[in-house]
C-alpha atoms as one frame of an Amber mdcrd trajectory, in Angstrom:
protein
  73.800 191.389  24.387  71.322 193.142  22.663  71.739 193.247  18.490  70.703
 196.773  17.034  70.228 197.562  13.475  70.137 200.762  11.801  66.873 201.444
  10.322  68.337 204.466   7.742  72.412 204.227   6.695  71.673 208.231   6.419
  70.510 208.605  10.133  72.798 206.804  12.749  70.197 207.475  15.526  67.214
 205.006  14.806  68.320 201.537  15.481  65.835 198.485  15.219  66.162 195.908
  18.716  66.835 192.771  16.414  66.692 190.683  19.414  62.933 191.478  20.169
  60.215 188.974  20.273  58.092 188.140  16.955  55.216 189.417  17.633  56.654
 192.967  19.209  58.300 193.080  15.665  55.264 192.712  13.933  53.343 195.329
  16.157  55.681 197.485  15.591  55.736 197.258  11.835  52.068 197.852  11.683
  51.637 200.030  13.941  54.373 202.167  11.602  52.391 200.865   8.028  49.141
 201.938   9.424  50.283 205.545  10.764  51.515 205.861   7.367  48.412 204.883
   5.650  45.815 206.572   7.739  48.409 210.030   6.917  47.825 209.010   3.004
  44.284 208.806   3.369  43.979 211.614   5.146  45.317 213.683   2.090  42.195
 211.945   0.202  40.919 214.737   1.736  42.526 217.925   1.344  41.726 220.023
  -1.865  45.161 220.300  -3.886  44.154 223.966  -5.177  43.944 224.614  -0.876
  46.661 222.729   0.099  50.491 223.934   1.115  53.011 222.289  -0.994  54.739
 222.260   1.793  52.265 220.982   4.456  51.815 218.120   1.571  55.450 217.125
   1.051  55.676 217.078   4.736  52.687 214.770   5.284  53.648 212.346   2.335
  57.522 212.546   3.378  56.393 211.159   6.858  54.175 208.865   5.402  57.003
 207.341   3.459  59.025 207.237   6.272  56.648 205.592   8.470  56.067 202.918
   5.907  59.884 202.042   5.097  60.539 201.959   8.792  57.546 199.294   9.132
  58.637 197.487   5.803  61.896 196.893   7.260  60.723 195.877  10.267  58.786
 193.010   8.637  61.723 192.306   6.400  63.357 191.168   9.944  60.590 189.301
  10.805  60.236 187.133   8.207  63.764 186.201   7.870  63.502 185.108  11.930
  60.567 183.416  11.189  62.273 181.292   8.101  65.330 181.208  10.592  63.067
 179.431  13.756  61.284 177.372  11.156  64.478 175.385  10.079  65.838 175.105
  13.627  68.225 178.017  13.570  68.034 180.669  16.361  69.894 183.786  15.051
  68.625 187.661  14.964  69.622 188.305  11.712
């Protein structure tokens, strides 16, 4: 049986496949970080006095987003890692 984890306690839809191999975890976590980032620096280059405050809360709110999913994802990671080095085989 599969063990899913909810990535946000505030949105019951997104669930994280805790059972999925190491390295899928980690290409999912930076594929996630690096969306986020290559958002941020995209805003290095939009001109605040021509920008939408809108347009940038959007951008930087998905940013975020993108990021905590990925951080979380690694947080998994590592603890299966840590797990499999001392010889226990758990998801969690």
């Amino acid at each position: 049986m599969t063990d899913f984890i909810q990535l946000d306690p505030a949105d019951p839809v997104l669930h994280l496949d805790a059972g999925a191999s190491l390295p899928d975890l980690i290409a999912c976590a930076l594929k996630r970080i690096n969306t986020g980032k290559e958002l941020l620096n995209s805003m290095t280059c939009v001109r605040l006095a021509d920008a939408d405050t809108q347009d940038l809360n959007s951008v930087c709110d998905a940013a975020y987003r993108l990021i905590e999913d990925g951080s979380q994802v690694l947080v998994l990671a590592e603890r299966r890692l840590q797990r499999e080095r001392k010889g226990v085989a758990v998801n969690r």
